[in-house]
C-alpha positions in Angstrom: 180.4 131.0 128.1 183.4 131.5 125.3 185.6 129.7 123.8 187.4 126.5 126.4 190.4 127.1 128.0 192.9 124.2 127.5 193.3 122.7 131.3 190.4 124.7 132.6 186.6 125.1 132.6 185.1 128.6 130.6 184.3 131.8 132.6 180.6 132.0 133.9 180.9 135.7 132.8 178.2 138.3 131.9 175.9 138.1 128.4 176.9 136.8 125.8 179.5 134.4 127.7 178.7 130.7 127.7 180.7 127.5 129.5 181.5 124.6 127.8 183.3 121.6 129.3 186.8 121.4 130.1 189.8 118.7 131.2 190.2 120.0 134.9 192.5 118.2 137.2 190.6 117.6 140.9 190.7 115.0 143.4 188.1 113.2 145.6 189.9 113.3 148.9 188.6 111.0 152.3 190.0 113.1 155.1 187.6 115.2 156.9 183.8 115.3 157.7 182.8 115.9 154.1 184.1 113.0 153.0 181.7 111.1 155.1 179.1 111.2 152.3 175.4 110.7 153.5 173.7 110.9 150.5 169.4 111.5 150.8 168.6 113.7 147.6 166.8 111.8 144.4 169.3 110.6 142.3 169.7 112.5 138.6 170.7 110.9 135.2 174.2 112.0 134.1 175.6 112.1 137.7 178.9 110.6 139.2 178.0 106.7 139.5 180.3 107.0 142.7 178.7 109.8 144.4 174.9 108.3 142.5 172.6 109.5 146.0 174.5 112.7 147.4 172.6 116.2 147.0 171.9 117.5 143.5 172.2 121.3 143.0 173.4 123.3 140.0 174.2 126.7 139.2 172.5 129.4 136.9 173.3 133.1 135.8 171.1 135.6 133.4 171.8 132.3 130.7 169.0 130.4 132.6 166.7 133.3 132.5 163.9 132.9 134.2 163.7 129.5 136.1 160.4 127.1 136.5 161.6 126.1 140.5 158.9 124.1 141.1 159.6 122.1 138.4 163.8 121.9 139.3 162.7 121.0 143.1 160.4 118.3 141.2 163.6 117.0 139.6 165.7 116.4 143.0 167.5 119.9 143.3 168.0 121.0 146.7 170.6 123.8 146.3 171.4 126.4 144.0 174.2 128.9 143.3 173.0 132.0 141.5 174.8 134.7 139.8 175.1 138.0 141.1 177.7 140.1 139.9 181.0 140.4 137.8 183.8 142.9 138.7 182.2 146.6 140.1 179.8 147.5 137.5 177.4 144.0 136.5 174.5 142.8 138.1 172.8 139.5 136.9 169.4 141.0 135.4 167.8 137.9 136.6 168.8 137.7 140.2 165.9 138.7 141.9 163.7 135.6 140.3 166.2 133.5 140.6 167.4 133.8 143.9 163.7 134.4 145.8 162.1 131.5 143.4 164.7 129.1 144.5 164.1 129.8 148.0 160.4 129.8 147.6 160.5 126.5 146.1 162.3 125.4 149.1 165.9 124.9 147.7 168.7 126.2 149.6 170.3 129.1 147.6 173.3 130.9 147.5 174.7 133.6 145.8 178.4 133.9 144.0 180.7 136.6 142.0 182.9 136.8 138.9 186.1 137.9 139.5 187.4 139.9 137.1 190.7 140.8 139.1 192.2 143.2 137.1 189.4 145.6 136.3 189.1 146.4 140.4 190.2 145.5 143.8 189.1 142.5 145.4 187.5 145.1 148.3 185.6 146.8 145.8 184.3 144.0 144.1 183.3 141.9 147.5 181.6 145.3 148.8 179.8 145.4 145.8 179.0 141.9 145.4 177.4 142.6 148.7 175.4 145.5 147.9 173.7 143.4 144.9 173.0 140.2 146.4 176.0 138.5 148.2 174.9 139.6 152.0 174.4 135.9 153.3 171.8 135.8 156.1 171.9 133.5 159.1 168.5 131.9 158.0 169.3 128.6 157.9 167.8 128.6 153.8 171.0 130.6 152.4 174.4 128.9 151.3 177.8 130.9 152.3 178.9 133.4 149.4 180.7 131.9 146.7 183.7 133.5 144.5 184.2 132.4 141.2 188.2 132.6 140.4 189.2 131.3 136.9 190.4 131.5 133.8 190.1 135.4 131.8 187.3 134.9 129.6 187.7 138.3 128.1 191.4 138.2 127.4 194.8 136.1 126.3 195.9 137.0 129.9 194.5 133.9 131.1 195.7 134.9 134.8 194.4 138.5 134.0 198.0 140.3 133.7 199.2 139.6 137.1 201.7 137.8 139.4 201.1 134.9 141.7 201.7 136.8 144.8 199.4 139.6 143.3 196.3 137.2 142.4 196.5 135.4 146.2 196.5 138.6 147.9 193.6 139.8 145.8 191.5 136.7 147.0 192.9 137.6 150.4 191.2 140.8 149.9 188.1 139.8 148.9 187.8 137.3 151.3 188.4 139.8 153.7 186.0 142.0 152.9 182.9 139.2 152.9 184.3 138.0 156.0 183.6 141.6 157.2 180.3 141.8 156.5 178.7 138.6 156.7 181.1 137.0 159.6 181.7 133.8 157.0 184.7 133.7 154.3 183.0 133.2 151.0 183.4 128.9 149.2 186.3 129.5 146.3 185.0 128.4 143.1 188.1 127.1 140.9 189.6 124.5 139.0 193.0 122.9 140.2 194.9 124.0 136.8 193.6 127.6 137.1 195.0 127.3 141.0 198.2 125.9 140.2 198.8 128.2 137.3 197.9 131.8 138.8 198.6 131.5 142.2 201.1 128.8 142.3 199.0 126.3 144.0 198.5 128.6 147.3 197.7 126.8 150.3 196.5 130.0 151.8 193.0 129.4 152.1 192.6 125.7 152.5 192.0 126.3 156.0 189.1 128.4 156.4 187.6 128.0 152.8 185.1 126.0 151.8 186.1 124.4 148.4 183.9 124.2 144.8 185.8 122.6 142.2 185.0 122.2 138.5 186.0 118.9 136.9 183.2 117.6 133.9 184.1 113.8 134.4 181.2 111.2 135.4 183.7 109.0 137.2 187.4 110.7 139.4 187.1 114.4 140.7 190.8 114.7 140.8 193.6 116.1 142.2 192.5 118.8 145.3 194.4 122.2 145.0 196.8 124.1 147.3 196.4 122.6 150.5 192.8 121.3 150.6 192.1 117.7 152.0 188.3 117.9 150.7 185.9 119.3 148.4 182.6 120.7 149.8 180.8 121.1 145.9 181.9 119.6 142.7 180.9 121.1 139.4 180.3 117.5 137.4 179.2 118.9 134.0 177.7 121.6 132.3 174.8 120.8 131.0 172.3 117.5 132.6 168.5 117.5 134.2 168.9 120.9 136.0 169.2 124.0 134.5 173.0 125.4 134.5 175.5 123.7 135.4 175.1 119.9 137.7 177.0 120.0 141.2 177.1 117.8 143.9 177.1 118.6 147.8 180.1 116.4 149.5 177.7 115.1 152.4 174.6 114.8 154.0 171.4 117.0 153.0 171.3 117.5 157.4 175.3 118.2 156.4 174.3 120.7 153.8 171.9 122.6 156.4 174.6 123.5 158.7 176.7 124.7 156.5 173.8 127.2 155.1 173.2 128.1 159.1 176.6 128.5 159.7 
């Protein structure tokens, strides 16, 4: 991705777009089910030393090209995030491999959007988030939608040119609109500064959001944002054994099967 953002993690944006590491601000919270963490995956090098035995998964785009599966199942992943669109008009090139090869490998695999808020509503771009891969199906093998809210990779306007109130009813909108055709409200993909800074630290969504926070540090996830008493994924670090970026599932692998089922 481009250039680091100072308090946040890079954009995961389209082509040329790379991330690098960031000082994020997120918290490892002990209040719900999630925290209950019943780890079961093979443990990876570079991980958390705290959270050494709980499910390894990363996340990829049209970066990672064309992925060996076999070989990232061979290295203890069991879920994957994949890139599927940014704003109304980009589709990852790579989607199709990436998203069928991790299920055929036997990962569980899920699918997540860039928001680019001001180029479109948050309607359009769930609807077409859906129409290019973001239709989660009750199979028991696919991982709720994801949306990826962060910093403006593209621009100075860091929270895109628009208000607090604007950006949290945008995410409403979005949210919404998955919600609509899936039946599930997409996980929120953010780091705490980002949160704090552009929408004020909403509580809005805590409730009926799964949470995915970024925070590249081997040993403290941080302060939680707006209202949230737990992660569900944590975005460790950028670069390690899988391809992408490393994340960690905040609970069982049994844990991580319901949630795909829904």
């Amino acid at each position: 991705m481009q250039n680091a953002v100072p308090g946040g993690r890079p954009a995961r944006g389209r082509g040329p777009l790379r991330r690098r590491a960031h000082t994020l601000t997120l918290t490892l919270a002990a209040a719900s089910a999630l925290t209950t963490l019943a780890f079961t995956a093979p443990a990876l090098t570079g991980a958390p030393a705290e959270a050494a035995d709980a499910p390894r998964g990363h996340d990829v785009s049209s970066h990672q090209k064309n992925v060996d599966w076999q070989s990232v199942r061979e290295k203890g992943a069991r879920f994957v995030y994949v890139k599927a669109t940014e704003s109304h008009t980009y589709r990852n090139p790579y989607f199709d491999q990436q998203y069928n090869g991790a299920l055929d490998a036997g990962l569980l695999r899920g699918a997540y959007h860039f928001a680019i808020p001001n180029k479109s509503s948050g309607t359009t771009q769930a609807a077409y988030f859906m129409r290019n891969g973001g239709d989660w199906q009750p199979d028991g093998r696919t991982l709720p939608p994801a949306l990826d809210i962060e910093y403006n990779p593209y621009s100075k306007h860091k929270c895109y040119g628009m208000g607090k109130t604007r950006l949290v009813r945008w995410i409403q909108d979005f949210s919404d609109e998955v919600e609509r055709y899936t039946g599930r409200r997409p996980v929120i993909y953010t780091t705490a500064h980002w949160w704090t800074t552009c929408t004020g630290d909403s509580r809005a969504f805590a409730a009926d959001h799964a949470l995915w926070l970024a925070r590249y540090d081997s040993s403290d996830i941080g302060v939680l944002p707006g209202g949230w008493s737990a992660w569900t994924f944590w975005q460790y670090d950028n670069h390690g054994a899988l391809p992408g970026d490393q994340n960690l599932f905040n609970g069982s692998t049994s844990r991580l099967k319901r949630l795909a089922k829904g």
